[in-house]
py3Dmol code that shows the C-alpha trace and the ligand (Angstrom):
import py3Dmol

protein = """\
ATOM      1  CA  UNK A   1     -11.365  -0.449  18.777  1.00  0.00           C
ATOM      2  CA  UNK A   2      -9.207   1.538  15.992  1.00  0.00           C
ATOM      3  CA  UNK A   3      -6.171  -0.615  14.654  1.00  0.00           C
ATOM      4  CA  UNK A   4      -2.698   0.004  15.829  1.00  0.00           C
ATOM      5  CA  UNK A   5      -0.921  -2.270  13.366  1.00  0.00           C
ATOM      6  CA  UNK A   6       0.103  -2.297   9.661  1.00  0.00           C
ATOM      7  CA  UNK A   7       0.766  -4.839   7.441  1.00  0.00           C
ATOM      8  CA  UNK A   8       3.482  -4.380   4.959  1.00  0.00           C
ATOM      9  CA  UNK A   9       3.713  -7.112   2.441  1.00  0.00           C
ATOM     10  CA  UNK A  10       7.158  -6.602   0.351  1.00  0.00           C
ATOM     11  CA  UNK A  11       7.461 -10.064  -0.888  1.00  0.00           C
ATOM     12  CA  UNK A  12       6.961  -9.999  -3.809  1.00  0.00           C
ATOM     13  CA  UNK A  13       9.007 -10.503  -6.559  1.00  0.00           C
ATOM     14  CA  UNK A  14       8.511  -7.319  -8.489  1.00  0.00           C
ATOM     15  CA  UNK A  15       8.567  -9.336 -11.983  1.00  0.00           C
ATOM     16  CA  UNK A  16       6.823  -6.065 -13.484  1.00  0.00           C
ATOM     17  CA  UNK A  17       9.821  -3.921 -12.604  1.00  0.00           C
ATOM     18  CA  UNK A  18      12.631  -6.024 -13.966  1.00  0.00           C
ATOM     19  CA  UNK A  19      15.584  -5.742 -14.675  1.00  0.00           C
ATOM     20  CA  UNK A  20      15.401  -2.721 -12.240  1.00  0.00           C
ATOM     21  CA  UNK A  21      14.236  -5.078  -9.424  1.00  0.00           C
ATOM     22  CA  UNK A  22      16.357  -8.036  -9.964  1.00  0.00           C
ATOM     23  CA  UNK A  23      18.794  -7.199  -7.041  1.00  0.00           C
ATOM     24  CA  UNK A  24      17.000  -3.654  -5.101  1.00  0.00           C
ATOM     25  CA  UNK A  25      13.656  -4.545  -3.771  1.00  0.00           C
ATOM     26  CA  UNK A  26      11.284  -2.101  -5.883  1.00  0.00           C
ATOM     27  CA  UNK A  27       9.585  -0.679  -2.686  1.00  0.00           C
ATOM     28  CA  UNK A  28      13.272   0.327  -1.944  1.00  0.00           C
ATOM     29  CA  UNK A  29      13.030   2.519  -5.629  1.00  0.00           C
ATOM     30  CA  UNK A  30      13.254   6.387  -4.984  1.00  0.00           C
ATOM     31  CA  UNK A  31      10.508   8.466  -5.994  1.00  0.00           C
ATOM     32  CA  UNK A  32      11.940  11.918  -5.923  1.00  0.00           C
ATOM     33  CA  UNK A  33      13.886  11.668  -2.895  1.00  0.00           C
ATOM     34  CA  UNK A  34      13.017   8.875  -0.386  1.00  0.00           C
ATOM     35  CA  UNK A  35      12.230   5.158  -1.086  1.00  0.00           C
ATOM     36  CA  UNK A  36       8.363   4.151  -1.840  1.00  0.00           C
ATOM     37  CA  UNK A  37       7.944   2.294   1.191  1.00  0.00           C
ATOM     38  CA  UNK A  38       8.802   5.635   3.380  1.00  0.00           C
ATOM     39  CA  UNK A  39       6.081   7.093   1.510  1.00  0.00           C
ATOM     40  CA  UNK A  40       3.979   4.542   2.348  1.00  0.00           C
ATOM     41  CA  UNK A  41       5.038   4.390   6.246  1.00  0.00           C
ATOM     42  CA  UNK A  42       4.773   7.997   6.538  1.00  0.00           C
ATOM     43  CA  UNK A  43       1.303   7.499   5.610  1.00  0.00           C
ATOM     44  CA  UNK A  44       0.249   4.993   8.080  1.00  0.00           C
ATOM     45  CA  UNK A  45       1.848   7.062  10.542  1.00  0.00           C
ATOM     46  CA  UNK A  46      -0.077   9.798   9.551  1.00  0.00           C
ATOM     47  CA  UNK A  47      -2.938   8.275  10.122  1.00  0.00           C
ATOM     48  CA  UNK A  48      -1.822   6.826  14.004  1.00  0.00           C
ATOM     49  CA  UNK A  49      -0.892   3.748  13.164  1.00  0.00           C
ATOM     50  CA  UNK A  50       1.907   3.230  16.005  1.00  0.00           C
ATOM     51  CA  UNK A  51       3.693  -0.422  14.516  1.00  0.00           C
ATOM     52  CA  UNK A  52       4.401  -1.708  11.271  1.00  0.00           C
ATOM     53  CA  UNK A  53       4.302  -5.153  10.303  1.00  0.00           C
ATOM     54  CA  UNK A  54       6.628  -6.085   7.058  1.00  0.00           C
ATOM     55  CA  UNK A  55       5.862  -9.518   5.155  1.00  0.00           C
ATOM     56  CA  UNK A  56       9.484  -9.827   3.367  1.00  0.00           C
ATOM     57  CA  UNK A  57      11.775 -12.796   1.971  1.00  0.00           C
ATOM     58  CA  UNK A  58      15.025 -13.443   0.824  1.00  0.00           C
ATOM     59  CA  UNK A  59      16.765  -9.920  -0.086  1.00  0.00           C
ATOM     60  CA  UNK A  60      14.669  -7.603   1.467  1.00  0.00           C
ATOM     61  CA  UNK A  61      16.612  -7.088   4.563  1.00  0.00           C
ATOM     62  CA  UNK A  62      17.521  -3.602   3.102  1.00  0.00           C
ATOM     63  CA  UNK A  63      13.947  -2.545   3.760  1.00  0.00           C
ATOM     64  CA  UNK A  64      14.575  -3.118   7.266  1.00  0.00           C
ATOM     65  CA  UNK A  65      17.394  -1.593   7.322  1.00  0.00           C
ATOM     66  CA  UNK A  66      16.246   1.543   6.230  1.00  0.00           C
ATOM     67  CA  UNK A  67      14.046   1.675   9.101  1.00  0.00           C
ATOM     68  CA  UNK A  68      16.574   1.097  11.441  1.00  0.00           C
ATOM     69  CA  UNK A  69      19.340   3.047  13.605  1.00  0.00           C
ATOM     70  CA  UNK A  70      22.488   3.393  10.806  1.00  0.00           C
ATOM     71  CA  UNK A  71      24.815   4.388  14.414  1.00  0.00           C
ATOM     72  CA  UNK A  72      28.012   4.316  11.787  1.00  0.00           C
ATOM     73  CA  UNK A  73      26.346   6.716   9.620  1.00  0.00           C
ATOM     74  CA  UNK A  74      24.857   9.123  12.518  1.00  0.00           C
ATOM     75  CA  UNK A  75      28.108   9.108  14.010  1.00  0.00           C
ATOM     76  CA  UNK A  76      29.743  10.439  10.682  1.00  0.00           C
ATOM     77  CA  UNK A  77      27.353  13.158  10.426  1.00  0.00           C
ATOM     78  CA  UNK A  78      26.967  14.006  14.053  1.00  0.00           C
ATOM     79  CA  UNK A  79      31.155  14.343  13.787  1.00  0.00           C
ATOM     80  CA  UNK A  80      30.797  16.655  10.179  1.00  0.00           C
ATOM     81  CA  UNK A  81      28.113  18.922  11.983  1.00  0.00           C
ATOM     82  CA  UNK A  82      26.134  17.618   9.023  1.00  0.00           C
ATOM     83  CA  UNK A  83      22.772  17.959  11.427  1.00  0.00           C
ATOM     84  CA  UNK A  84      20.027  18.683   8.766  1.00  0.00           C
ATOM     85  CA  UNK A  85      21.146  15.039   6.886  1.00  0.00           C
ATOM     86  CA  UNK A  86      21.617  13.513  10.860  1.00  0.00           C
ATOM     87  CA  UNK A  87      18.063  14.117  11.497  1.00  0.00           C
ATOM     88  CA  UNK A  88      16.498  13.593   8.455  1.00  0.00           C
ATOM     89  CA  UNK A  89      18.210   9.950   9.041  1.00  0.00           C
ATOM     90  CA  UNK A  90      17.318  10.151  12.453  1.00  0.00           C
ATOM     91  CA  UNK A  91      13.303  10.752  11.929  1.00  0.00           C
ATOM     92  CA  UNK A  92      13.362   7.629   9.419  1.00  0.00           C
ATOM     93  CA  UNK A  93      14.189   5.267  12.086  1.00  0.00           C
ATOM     94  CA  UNK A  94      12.516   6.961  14.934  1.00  0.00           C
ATOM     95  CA  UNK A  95       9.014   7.214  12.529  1.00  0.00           C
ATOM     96  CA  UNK A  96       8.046   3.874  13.670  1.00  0.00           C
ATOM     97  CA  UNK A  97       8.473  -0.135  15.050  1.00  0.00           C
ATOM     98  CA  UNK A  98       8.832  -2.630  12.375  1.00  0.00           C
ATOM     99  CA  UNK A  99       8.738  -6.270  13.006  1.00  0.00           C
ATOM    100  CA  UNK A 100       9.241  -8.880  10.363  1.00  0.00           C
ATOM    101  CA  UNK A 101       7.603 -11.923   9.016  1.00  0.00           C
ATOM    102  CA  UNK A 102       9.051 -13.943   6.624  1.00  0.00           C
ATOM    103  CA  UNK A 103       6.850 -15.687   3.735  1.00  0.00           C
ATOM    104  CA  UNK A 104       8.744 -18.607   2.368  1.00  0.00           C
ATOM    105  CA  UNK A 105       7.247 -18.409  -0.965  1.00  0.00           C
ATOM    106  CA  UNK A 106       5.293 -15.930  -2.969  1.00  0.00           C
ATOM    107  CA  UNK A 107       2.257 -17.878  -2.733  1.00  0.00           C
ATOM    108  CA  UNK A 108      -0.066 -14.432  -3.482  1.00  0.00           C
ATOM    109  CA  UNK A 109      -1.044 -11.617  -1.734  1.00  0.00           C
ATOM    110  CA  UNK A 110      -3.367 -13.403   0.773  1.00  0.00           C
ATOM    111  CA  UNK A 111      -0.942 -16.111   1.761  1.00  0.00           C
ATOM    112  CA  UNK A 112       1.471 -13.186   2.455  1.00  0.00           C
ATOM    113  CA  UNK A 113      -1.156 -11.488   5.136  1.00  0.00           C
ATOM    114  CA  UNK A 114      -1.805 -14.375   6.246  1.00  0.00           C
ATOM    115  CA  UNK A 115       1.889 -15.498   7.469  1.00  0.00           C
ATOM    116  CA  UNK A 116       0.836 -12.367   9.811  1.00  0.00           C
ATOM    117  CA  UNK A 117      -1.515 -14.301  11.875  1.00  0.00           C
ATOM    118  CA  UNK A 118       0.600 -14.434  15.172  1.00  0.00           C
ATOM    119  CA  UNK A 119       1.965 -11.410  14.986  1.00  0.00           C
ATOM    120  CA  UNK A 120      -1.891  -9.629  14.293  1.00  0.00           C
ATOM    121  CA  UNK A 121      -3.512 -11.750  17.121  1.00  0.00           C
ATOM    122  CA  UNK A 122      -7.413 -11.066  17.651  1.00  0.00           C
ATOM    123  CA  UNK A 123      -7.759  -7.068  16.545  1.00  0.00           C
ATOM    124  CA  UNK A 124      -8.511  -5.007  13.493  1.00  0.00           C
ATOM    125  CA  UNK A 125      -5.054  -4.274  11.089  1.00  0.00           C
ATOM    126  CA  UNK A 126      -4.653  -1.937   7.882  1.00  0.00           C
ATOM    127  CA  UNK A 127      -3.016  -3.599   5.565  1.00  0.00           C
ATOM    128  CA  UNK A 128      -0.784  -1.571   3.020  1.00  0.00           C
ATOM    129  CA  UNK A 129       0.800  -2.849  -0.392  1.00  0.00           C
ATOM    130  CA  UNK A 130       4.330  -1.831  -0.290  1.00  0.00           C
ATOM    131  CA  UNK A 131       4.259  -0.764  -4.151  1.00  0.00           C
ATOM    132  CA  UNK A 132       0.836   1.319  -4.022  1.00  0.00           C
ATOM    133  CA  UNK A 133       1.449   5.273  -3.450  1.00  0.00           C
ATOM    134  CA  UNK A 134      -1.334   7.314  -2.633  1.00  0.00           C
ATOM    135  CA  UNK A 135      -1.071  11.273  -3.257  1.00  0.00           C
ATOM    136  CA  UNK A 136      -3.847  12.978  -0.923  1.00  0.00           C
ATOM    137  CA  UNK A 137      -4.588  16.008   1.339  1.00  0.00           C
ATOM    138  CA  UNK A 138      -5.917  13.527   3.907  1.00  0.00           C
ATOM    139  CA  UNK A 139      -3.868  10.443   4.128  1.00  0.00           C
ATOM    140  CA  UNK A 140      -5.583   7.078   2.215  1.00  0.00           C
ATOM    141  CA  UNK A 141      -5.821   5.122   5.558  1.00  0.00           C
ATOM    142  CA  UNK A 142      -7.057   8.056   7.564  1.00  0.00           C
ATOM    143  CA  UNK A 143     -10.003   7.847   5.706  1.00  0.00           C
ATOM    144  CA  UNK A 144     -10.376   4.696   5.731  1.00  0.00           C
ATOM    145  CA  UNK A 145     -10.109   4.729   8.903  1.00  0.00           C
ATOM    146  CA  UNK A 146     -12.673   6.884   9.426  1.00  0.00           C
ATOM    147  CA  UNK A 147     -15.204   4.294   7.853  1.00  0.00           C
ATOM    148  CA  UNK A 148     -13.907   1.514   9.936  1.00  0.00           C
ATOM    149  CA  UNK A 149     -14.750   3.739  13.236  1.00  0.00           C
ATOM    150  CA  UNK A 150     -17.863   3.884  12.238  1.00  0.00           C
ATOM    151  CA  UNK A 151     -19.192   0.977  10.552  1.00  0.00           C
ATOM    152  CA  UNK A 152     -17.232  -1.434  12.639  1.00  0.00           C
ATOM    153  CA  UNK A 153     -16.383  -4.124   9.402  1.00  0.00           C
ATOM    154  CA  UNK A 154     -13.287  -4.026   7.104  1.00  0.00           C
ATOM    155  CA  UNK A 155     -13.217  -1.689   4.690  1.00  0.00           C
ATOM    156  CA  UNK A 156     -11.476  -1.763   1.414  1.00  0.00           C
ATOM    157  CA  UNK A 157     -10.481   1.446  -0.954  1.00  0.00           C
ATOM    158  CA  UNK A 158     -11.632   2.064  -4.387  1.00  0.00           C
ATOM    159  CA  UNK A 159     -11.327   4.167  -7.066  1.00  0.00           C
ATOM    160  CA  UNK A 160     -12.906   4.757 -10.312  1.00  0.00           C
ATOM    161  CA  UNK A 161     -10.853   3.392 -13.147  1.00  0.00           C
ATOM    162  CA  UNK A 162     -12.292   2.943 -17.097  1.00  0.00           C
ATOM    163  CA  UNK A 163     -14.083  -0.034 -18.793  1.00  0.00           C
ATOM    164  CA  UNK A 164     -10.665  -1.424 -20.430  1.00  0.00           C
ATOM    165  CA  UNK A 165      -8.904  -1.614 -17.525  1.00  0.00           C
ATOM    166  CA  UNK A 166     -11.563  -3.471 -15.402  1.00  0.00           C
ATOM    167  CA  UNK A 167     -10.058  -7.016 -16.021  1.00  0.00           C
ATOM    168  CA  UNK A 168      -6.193  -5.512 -13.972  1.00  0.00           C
ATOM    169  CA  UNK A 169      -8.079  -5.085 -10.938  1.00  0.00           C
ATOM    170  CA  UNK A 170      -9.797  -6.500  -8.054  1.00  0.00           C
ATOM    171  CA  UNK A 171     -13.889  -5.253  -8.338  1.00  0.00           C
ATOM    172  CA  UNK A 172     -16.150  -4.249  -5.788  1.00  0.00           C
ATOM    173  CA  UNK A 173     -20.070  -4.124  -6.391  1.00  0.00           C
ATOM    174  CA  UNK A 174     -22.332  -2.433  -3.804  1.00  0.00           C
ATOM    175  CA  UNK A 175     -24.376  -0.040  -2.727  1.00  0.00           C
ATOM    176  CA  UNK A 176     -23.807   3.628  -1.960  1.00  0.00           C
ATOM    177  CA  UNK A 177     -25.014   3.978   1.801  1.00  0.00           C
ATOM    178  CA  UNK A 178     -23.051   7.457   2.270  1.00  0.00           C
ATOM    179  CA  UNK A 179     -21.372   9.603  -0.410  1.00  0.00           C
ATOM    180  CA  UNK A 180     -18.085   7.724  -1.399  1.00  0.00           C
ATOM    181  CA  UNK A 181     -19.277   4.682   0.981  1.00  0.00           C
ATOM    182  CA  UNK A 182     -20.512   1.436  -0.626  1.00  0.00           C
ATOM    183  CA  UNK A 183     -21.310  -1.258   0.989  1.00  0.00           C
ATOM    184  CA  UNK A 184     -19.841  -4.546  -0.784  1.00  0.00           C
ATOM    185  CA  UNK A 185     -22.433  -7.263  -2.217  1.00  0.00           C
ATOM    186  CA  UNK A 186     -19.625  -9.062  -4.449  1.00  0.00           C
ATOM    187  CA  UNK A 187     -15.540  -8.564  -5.167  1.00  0.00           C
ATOM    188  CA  UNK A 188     -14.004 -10.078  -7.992  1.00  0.00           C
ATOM    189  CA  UNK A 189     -10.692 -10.500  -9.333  1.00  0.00           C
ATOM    190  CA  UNK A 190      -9.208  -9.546 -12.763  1.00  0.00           C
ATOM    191  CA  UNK A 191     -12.823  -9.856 -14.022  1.00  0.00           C
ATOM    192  CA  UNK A 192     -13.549 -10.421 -17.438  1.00  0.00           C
ATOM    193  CA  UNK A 193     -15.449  -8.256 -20.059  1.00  0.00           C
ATOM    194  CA  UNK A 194     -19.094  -7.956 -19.426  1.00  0.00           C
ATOM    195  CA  UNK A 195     -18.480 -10.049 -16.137  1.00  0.00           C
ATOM    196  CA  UNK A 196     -19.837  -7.154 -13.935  1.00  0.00           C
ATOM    197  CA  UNK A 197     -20.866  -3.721 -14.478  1.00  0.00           C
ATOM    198  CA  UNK A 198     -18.945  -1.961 -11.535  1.00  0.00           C
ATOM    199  CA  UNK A 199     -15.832   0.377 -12.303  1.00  0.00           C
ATOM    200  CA  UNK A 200     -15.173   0.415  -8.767  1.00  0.00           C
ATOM    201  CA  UNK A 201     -11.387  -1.330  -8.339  1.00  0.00           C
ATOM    202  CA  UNK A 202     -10.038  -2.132  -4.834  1.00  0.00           C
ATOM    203  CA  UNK A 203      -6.491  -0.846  -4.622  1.00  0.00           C
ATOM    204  CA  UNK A 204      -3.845  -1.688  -2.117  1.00  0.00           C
ATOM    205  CA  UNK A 205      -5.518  -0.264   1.092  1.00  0.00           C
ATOM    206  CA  UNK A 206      -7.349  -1.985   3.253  1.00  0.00           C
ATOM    207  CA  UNK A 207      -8.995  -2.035   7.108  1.00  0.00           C
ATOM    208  CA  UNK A 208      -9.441  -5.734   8.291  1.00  0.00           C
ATOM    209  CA  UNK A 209     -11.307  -7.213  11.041  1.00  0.00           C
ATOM    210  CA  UNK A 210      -9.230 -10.838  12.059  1.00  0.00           C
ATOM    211  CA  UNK A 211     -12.058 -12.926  10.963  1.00  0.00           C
ATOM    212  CA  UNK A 212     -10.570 -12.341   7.585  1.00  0.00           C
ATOM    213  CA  UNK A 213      -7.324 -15.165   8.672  1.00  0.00           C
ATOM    214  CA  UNK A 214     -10.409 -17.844   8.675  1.00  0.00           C
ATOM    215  CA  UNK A 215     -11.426 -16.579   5.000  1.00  0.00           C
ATOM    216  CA  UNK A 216      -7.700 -16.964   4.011  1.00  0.00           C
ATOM    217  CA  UNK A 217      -7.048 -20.029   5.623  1.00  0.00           C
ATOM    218  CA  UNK A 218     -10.478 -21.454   3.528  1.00  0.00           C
ATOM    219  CA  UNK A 219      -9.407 -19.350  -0.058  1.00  0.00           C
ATOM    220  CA  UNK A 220      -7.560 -21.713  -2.904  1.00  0.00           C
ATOM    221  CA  UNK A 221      -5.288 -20.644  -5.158  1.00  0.00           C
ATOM    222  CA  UNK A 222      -6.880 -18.554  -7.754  1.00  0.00           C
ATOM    223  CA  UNK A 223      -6.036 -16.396 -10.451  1.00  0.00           C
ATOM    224  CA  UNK A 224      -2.322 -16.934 -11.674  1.00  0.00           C
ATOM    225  CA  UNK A 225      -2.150 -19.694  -9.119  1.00  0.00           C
ATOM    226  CA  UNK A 226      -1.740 -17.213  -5.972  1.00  0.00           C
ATOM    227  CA  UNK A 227      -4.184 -17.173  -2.635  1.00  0.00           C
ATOM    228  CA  UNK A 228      -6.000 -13.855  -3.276  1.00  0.00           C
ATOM    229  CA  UNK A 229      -6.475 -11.732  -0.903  1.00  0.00           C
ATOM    230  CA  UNK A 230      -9.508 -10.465  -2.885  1.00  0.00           C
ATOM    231  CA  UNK A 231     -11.383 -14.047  -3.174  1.00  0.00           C
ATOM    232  CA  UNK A 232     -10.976 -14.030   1.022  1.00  0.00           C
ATOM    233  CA  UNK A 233     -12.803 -10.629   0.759  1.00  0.00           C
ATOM    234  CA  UNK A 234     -15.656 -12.113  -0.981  1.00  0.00           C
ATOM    235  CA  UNK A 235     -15.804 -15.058   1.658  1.00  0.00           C
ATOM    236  CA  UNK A 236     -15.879 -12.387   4.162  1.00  0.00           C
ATOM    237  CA  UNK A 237     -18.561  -9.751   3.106  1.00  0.00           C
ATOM    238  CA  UNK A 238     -20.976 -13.298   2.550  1.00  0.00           C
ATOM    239  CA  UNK A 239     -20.332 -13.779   6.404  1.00  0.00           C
ATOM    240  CA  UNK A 240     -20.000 -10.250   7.685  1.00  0.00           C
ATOM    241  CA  UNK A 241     -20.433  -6.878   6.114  1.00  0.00           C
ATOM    242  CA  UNK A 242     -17.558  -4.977   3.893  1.00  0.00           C
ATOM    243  CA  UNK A 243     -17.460  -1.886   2.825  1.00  0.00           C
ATOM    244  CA  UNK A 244     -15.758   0.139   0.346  1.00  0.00           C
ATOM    245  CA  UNK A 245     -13.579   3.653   0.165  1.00  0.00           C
ATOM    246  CA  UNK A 246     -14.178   5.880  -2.353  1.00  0.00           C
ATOM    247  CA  UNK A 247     -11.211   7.683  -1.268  1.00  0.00           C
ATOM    248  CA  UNK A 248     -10.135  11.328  -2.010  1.00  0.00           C
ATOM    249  CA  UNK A 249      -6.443  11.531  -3.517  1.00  0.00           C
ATOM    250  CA  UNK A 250      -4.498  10.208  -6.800  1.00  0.00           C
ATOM    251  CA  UNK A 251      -3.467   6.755  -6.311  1.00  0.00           C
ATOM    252  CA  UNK A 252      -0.005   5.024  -8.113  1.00  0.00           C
ATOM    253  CA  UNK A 253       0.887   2.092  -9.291  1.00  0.00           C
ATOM    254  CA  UNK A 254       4.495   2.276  -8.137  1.00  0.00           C
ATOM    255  CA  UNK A 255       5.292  -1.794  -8.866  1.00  0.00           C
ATOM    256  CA  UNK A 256       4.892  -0.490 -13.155  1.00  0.00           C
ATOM    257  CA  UNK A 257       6.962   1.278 -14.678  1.00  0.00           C
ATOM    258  CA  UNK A 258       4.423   3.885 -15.971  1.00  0.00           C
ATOM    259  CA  UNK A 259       2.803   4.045 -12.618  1.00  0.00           C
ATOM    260  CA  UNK A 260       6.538   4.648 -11.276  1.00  0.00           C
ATOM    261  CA  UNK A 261       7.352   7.435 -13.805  1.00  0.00           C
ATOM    262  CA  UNK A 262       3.628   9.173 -13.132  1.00  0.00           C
ATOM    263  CA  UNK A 263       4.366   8.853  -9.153  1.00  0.00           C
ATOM    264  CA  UNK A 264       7.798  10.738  -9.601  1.00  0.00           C
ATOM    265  CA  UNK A 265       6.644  13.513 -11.763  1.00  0.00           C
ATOM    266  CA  UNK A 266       3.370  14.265  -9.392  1.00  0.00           C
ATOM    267  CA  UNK A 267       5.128  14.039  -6.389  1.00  0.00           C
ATOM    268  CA  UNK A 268       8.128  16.091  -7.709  1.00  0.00           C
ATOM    269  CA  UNK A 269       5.770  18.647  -8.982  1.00  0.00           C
ATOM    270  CA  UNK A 270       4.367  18.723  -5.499  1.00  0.00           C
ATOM    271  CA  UNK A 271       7.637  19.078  -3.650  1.00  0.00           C
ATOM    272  CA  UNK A 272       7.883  21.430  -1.484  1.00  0.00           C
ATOM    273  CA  UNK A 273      11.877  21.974  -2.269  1.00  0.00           C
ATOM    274  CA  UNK A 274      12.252  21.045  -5.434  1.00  0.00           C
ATOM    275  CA  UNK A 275       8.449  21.670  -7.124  1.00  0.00           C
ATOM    276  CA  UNK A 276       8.897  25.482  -8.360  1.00  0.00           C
ATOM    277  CA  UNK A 277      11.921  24.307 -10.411  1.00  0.00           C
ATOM    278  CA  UNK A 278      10.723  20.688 -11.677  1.00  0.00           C
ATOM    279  CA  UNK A 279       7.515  22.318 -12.602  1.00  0.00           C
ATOM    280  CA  UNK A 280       8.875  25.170 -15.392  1.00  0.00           C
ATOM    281  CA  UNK A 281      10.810  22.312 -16.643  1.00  0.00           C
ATOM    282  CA  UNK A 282       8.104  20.488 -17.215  1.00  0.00           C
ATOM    283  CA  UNK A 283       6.440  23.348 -18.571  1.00  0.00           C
ATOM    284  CA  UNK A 284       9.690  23.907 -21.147  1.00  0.00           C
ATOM    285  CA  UNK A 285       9.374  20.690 -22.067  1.00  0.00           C
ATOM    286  CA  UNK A 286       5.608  20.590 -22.491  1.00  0.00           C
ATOM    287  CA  UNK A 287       5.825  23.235 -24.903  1.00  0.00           C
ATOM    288  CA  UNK A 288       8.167  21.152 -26.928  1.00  0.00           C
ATOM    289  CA  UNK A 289       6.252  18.221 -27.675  1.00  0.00           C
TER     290      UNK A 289
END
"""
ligand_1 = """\
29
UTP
P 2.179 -7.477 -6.794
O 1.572 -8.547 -7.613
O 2.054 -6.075 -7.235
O 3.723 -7.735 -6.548
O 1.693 -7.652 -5.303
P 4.781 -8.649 -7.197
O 4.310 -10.044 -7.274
O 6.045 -8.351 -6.453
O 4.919 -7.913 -8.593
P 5.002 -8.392 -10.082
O 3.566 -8.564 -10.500
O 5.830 -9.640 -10.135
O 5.674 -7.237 -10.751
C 1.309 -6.557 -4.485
C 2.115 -6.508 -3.198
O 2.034 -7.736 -2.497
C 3.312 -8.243 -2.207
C 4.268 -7.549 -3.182
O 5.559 -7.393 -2.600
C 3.600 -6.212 -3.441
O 4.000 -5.224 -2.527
N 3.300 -9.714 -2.335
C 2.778 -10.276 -3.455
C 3.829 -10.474 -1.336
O 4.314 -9.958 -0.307
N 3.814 -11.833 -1.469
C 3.308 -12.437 -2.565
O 3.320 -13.693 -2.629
C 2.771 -11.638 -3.583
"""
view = py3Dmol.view(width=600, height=400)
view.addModel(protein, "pdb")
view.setStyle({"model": 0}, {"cartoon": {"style": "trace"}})
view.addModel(ligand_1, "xyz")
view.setStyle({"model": 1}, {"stick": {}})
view.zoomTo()
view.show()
């Protein structure tokens, strides 16, 4: 059995990102031309995922809105003749069916999945993180995806990152049973120097069997006082197996501001509109430096 749902968590209170973030939700900050969370939706669709499932709080309605019929605004463009904008607007809230759970406090990333419970019932679910964009020929979760089908256990991606910057990521260990599969025999958060010798970070993708609720509901606040998600990982691979993603694609931190500016200047580069022109800009400006 594939998944058919994705979890969304947008709770969060985008500290990183402030004082952009302080009012607009920063999944709701354009990269190029759409909002990161479309990117991020478009991707799960991509990969036939056919409902998502958005963890938000206080302030966040506007992500839902976004997904949602705007009949005022349709009707002014139908009226203009304006089609091209009415079905651009259109194909955002036909892309897919949202439904909302609310997390009454930012308690962590695994107290925010786990508010899904109900909603996620007794099947597998991808879960997404709404400030994570991945740039790839074949979309992040499809891959993933692809593991899943075949191993049957959750699967988590990864990517390569450098010694230094081991301690701002969750870290799988395992072995490699298939080229850019590992299977996981430890995850770690934020670990410190010398604490393992894996590179291998876990970003925010990831294909979960249910059992992972009972992990949750056992995991204590951890790092920085928050329920990881990643310690309720490690409970899980001890009891079943868990594999990892090496997956094929550029991945961005969206939720930092560096991550943010690198996101927008890949993806404009790559646009299929704008990309001749942004790129001999950034060519003219290249040369300047
Ligand atoms: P982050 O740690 O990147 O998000 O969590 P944050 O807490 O909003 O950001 P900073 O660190 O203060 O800048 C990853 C994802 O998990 C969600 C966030 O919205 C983000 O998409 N999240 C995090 C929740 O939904 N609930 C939480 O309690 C924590």
């Amino acid at each position: 059995m594939l998944p058919t749902k994705a979890v969304i968590p947008v709770a969060g209170l985008g500290t990183r990102f402030l004082p952009a973030t302080k009012v607009i939700p920063k999944e709701m900050l354009t990269v190029v031309d759409r909002p990161t969370i479309q990117y991020i939706v478009e991707e799960v669709v991509a990969s036939g995922i056919k409902e998502v499932v958005l963890v938000t709080a206080s302030g966040k309605s506007v992500i839902e809105d976004h997904f949602d019929y705007s009949f005022e605004l349709e009707t002014f463009l139908a009226q203009k003749g304006k089609m091209d904008l009415l079905n651009e607007v259109r194909h955002i809230s036909r892309l897919i069916e949202v439904v909302s759970v609310r997390q009454k406090e930012p308690l962590g990333l695994g107290h925010a999945v786990n508010v899904t419970r109900q909603v996620i019932g007794d099947q597998p679910f991808v879960v997404c993180l709404g400030d994570d964009l991945v740039e790839s020929e074949q979309p992040c979760v499809y891959q993933m995806l692809r593991v899943f089908e075949k191993y049957q256990e959750s699967v988590v991606a990864v990517q390569e990152v450098p010694e230094e910057d081991v301690n701002r990521y969750g870290i799988a260990e395992g072995q490699e049973v298939e080229p850019s599969v590992f299977q996981v025999d430890r995850i770690v958060e934020k670990p410190q120097p010398g604490e393992t010798s894996s590179r291998l970070a876990v970003i925010g993708r990831y294909v979960l069997r249910p059992e992972i609720f009972d992990c949750l509901d056992r995991t204590l606040p951890g790092i920085g006082g928050e329920i990881q998600l990643t310690d309720a990982l490690d409970t899980l691979r001890k009891e079943r197996k868990l594999y990892a993603c090496k997956f094929q694609g550029n991945r961005f931190d969206a939720g930092d501001k560096l991550g943010y500016l690198q996101a927008t200047v890949h993806l404009a580069m790559d646009h299929p509109d704008l990309g001749p022109a942004f790129k001999r800009y950034i060519k003219e400006i290249a040369e300047k430096l």
